[in-house]
N, C-alpha and C positions, 0 to 999 in steps of 0.2 A: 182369795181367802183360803186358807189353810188350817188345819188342827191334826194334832196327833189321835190317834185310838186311845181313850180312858186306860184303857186295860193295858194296852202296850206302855204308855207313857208311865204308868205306874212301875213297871218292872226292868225297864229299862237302865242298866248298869256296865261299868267297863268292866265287862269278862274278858281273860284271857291277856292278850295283850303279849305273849310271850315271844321271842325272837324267833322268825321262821327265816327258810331259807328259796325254796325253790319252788314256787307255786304254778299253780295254771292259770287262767284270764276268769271271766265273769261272764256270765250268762243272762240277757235281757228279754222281757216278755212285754207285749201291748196288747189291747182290747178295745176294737169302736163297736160298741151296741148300738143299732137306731132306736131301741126303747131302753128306758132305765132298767136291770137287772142284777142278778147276783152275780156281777165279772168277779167278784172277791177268791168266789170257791171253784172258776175255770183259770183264773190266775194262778191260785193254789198248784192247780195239777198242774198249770205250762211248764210253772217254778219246778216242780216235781221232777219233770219230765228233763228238766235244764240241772238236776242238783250236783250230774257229775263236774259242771264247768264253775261252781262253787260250794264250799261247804265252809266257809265261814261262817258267814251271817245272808239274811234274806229281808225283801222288804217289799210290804204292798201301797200301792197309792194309790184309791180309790179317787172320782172326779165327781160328783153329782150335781151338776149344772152351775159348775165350776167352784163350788165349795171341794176342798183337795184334803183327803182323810189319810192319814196315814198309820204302816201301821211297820218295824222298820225295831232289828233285833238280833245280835248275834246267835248263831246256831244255825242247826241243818233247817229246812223249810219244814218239817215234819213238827218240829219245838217251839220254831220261833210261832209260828199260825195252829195255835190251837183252836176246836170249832169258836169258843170264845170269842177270840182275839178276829176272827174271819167274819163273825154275826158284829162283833160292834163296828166292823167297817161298814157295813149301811149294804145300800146301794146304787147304784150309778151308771152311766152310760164310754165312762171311760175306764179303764184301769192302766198301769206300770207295773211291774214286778222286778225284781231284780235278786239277781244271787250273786256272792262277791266269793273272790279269794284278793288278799290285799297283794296290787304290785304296786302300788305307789302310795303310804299312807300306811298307819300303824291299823291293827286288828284291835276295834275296839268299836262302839257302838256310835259314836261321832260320825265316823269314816260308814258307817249303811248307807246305802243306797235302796228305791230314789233318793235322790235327793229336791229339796221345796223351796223354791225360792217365790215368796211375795216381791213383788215391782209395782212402778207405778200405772203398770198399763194390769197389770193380773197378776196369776197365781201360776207356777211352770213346775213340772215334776220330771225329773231328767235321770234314766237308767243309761250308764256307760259300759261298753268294753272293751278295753285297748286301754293304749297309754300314748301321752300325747310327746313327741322330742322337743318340744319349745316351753314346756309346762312353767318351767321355772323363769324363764325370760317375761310370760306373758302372766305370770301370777303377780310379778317385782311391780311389774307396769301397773297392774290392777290396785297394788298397793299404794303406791306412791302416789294412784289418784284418790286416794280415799276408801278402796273396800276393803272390807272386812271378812277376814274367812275365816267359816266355824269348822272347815276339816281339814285336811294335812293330804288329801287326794288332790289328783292332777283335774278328776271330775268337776270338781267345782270349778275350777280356770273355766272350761265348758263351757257350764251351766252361766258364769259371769260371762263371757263372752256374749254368748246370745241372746242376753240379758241387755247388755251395750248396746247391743245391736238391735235390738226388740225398741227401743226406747226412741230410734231412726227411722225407721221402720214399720210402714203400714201393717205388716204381717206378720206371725211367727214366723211361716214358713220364709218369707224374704230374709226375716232375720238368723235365721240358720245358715242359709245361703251364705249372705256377708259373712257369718262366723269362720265360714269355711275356708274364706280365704286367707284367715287368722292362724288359724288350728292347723300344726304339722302335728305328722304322728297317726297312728292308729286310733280311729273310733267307730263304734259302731253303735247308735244313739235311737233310742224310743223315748220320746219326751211327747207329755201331753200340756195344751196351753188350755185356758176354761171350756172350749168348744170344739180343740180336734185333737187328733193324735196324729203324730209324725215320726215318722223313721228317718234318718240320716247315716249313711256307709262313707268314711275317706274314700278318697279318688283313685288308692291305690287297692281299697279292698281287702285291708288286712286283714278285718275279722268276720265271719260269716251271718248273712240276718236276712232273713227271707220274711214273705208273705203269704198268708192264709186265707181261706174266708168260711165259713162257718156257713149250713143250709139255713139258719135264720138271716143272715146278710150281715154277721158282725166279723167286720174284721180281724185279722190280727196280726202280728209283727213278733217275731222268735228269733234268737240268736238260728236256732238247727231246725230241721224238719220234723224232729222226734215230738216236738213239744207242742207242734202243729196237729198233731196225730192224737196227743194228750187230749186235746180239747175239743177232738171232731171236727176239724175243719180241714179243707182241702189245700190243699200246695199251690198255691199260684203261680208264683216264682221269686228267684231273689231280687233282693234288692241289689241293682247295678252301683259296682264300684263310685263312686262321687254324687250317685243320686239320692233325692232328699224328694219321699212320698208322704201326701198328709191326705187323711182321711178327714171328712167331716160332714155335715148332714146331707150333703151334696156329691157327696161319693168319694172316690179316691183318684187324687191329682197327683201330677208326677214335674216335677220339675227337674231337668237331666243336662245344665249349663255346665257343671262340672267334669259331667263324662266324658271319658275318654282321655283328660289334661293329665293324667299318669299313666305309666306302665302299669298293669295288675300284679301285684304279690299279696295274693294270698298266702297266708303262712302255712306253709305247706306239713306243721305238726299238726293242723287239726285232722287232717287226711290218718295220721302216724296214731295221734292218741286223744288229744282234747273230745275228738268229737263222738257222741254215740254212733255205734257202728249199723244201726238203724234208719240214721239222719240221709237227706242228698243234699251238697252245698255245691251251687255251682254250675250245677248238669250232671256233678259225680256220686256216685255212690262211694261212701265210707268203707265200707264194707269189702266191697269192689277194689278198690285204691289198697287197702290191708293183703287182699289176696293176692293185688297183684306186685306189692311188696315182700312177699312169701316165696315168689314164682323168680323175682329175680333175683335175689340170695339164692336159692339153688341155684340159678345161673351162673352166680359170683361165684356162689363157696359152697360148692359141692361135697359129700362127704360117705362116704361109708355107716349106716347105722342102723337099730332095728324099728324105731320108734319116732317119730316126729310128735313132740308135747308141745302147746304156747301158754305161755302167761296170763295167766286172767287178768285184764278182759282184752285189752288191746294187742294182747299178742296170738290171740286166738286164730282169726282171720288170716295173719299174715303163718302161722304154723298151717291149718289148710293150702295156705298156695305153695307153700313149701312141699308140702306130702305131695299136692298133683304132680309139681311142675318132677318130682324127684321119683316120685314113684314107691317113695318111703313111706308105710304107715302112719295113717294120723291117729294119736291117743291120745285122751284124757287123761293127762298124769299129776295133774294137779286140782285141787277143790277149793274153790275160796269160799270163806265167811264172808256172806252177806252184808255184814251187821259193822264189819270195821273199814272206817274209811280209806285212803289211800296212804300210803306208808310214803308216799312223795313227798306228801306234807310234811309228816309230822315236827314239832318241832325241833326236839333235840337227835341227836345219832344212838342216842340209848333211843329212846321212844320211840326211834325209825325202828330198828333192829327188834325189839320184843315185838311189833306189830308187824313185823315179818311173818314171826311165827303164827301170831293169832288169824293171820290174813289168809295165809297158805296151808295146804297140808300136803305131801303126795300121797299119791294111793301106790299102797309098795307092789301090789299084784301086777301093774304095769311096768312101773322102773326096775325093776328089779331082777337083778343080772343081764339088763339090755344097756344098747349102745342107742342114748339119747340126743337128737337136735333140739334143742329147748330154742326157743324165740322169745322175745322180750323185741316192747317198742323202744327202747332205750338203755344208757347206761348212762348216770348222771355222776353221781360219786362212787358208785360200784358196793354202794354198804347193802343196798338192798338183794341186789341179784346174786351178791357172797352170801347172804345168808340162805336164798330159797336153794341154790349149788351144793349148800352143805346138807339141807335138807334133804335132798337126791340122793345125795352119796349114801346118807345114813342109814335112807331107803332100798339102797342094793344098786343103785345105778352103775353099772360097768365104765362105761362111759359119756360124759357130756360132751359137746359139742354147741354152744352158742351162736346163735344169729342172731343180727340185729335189724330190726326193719327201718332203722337212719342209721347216716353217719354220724361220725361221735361229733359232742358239743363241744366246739372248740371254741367261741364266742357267746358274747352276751347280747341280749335280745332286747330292744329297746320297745316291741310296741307292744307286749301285752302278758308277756310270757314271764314270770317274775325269774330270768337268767340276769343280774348284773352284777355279778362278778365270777370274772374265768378263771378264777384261781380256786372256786368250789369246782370247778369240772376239772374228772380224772384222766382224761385225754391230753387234755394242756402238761403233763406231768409225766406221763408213762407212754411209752409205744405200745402197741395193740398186743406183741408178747409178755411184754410187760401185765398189761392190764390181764390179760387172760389165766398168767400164774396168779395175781392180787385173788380175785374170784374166783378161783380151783378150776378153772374145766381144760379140756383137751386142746381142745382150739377155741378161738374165737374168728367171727367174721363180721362184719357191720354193713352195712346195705349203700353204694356208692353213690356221690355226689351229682352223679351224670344219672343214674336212674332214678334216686328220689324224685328229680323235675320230671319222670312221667308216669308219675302213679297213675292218674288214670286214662294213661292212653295216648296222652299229646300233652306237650310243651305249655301248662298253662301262665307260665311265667308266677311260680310259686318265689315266697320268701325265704332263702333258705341259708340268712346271714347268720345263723346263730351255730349252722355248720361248717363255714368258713365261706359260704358264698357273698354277693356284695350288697352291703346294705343300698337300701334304692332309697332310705334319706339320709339327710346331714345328722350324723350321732349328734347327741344332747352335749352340751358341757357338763352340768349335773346328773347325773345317773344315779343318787342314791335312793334307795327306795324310801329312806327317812326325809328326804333333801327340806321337808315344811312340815317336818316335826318342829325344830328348833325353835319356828317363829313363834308356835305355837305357847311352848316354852315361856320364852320371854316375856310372852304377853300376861304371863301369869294365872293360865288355865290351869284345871285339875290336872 
């Protein structure tokens, strides 16, 4: 049984909706209480703690002995969950939360996650993040036998899958299993059924999701460890690449038949940027991984200068390894607003470009008449790091110098990174002299193919196709990120 929140379901509208380009993945949260409780308002902080990995839209899905509440709304977690909106969710002994940025599926309140599917055996609430390569193959199949899909995400393929397989299937968790063997592609899954909650990771591990546990004995399940931290509960450890853990009044079971059946690639950007620099995924510190991307640009591209500055916030980290490893000062030469989101997103290249400004500022008492290495975790179209270059200058900087803590994106990323199409990346078009007169600075250097794979230390066999290394599945035929808008279309929806 399922129902939406009165209060959510009333304001519930297609915002937004405008054409974006280059996003980041989605960020998932769980919660088993052995007593019924308010999971609504430690959800709130997980989602909190996870809002860098979405700022879309957010969504809760309370369980209360298997009645499934939901509550599921574009915007930051801050707007969408007012105390309101968080008190009419009740309370209960399960919860799901989720934060999205759309890679597969237009930005619009349809496409929220959870997502609720009523079946014949119960009620299932399914938080995703990744992207699956067969999406499109295995949605046609689902059609053709008669479902029906209400969003234009690869999630829902998922969530029907397990559904199919639930209906075979003594169990949720056996039926996940079977899914698995369905599902190519990047997932990392928290789904609760009327009595437990379950985590499920691909076999290759693309996206990161660990475990917690809380001094009352409530579980919980987080994309990163930051969010674990949110809610007071302890780091157990992750979840293993292919394995599929279900908690329920009986404790926490682990089923591990998948393990081991791929090579690990973890996507080796969450180490670069996705991930808070707070989090450990893996066994590695964030943080750690940043500095020690810092440490081998100086090794790479050494340079004469007075001042070593990083980018807020992911370039931070990797500017400290740079100043140890060189010996170069490290300064604070730049201040960011709090208050405005990532200029990654935004939609348009106007809208990227003024929210440069409002983002950044330098402090000219540091740039000014010095010879700067600025660090940045990237360069994607090069509009943004041109603008904060010009900002330097204006400030008095004598010299720039750039490092990057990856190499440039020369490919499109199939499991979760919204990269599909290489003809928005500036790499594919310009050589690194090239690119470094585009953005004004003295030199450029970018951090090489062979040391990205050991951010932290050893070879963890990261994914690093999206810089020209080798995808470890079969690419999709369909790669658009609209590819089940269309159907949608047709069918004669709003």
């Amino acid at each position: 049984m399922q129902r939406s929140c009165a209060v959510c379901a009333s304001t519930m509208t297609e915002r937004g909706g405008a054409e974006r380009h280059i996003h980041e993945e989605c960020g998932v949260f769980g919660i088993y209480s052995r007593h019924i409780d308010d999971l609504a308002s430690l959800t709130y902080y997980g989602l909190h703690a996870l809002q860098h990995r979405g700022q879309e839209s957010a969504g809760i899905v309370l369980n209360n002995d298997g009645v499934l509440v939901s509550c599921r709304d574009v915007g930051l977690v801050s707007e969408v969950f007012t105390h309101e909106r968080l008190h009419a969710l009740g309370h209960g002994n399960i919860a799901v939360g989720h934060v999205r940025y759309a890679t597969t599926g237009a930005h619009n309140v349809r496409n929220v996650q959870p997502l609720l599917i009523n079946h014949h055996k119960g009620s299932m609430a399914l938080a995703h993040n990744g992207n699956l390569t067969n999406s499109f193959e295995l949605r046609s199949e689902l059609e053709q036998q008669g479902s029906i899909f209400h969003t234009s995400t690869d999630s829902e393929v998922i969530a029907y899958m397990i559904v199919r397989e639930r209906l075979r299937c003594g169990s949720i968790e056996e039926a996940v299993l079977a899914a698995m063997d369905i599902l190519h592609g990047a997932y990392s899954l928290v789904i609760s059924s009327p009595t437990k909650l379950i985590a499920a990771r691909d076999p290759y591990g693309f996206r990161p999701l660990c475990i917690g546990e809380r001094s009352d004995g409530s579980v919980v399940f987080a994309s990163e460890s930051c969010a674990l931290d949110a809610v007071g509960a302890t780091f157990l450890r992750d979840v293993e690449p292919g394995e599929v853990v279900t908690v329920d009044a009986d404790g926490i079971h682990s089923e591990r038949s998948h393990c081991g059946t791929k090579p690990r690639h973890m996507c080796v950007f969450e180490y670069i940027y996705f991930a808070r620099t707070d989090s450990v995924m893996d066994g590695s510190s964030v943080c750690l991984a940043r500095q020690q991307a810092g440490a081998f640009l100086a090794q790479e591209h050494p340079v004469e200068a007075d001042a070593v500055i990083g980018v807020p916030d992911s370039g931070l980290d990797a500017a400290v390894g740079y100043a140890k490893a060189s010996g170069i000062p490290y300064a604070i030469g730049l201040t960011k607003n709090k208050y405005v989101g990532r200029t990654f997103i935004a939609p348009t290249q106007a809208a990227r470009e003024t929210g440069v400004s409002l983002k950044l500022n330098p402090i000219k008492s540091v740039v000014n008449g010095k010879r700067i290495v600025l660090i940045d975790d990237s360069i994607v179209r090069g509009t943004t790091c041109r603008r904060t270059i010009e900002m330097l200058r204006r400030a008095g900087a004598k010299e720039i110098h750039m490092r990057v803590s990856a190499p440039p994106f020369i490919a499109p990323c199939y499991y979760g990174t919204d990269i599909d199409n290489a003809d928005a990346l500036i790499a594919n078009h310009h050589t690194i002299p090239e690119i470094a007169k585009i953005i004004g600075v003295d030199s450029l250097g970018y951090l090489s193919l062979e040391h990205v794979r050991l951010l932290t230390g050893r070879d963890d066999g990261f994914c690093t196709a999206c810089f020209g290394g080798a995808y470890p599945t079969e690419i999709p035929k369909n790669t658009s990120k609209s590819r089940f808008e269309k159907r949608i279309h047709e069918a004669g929806e709003p």
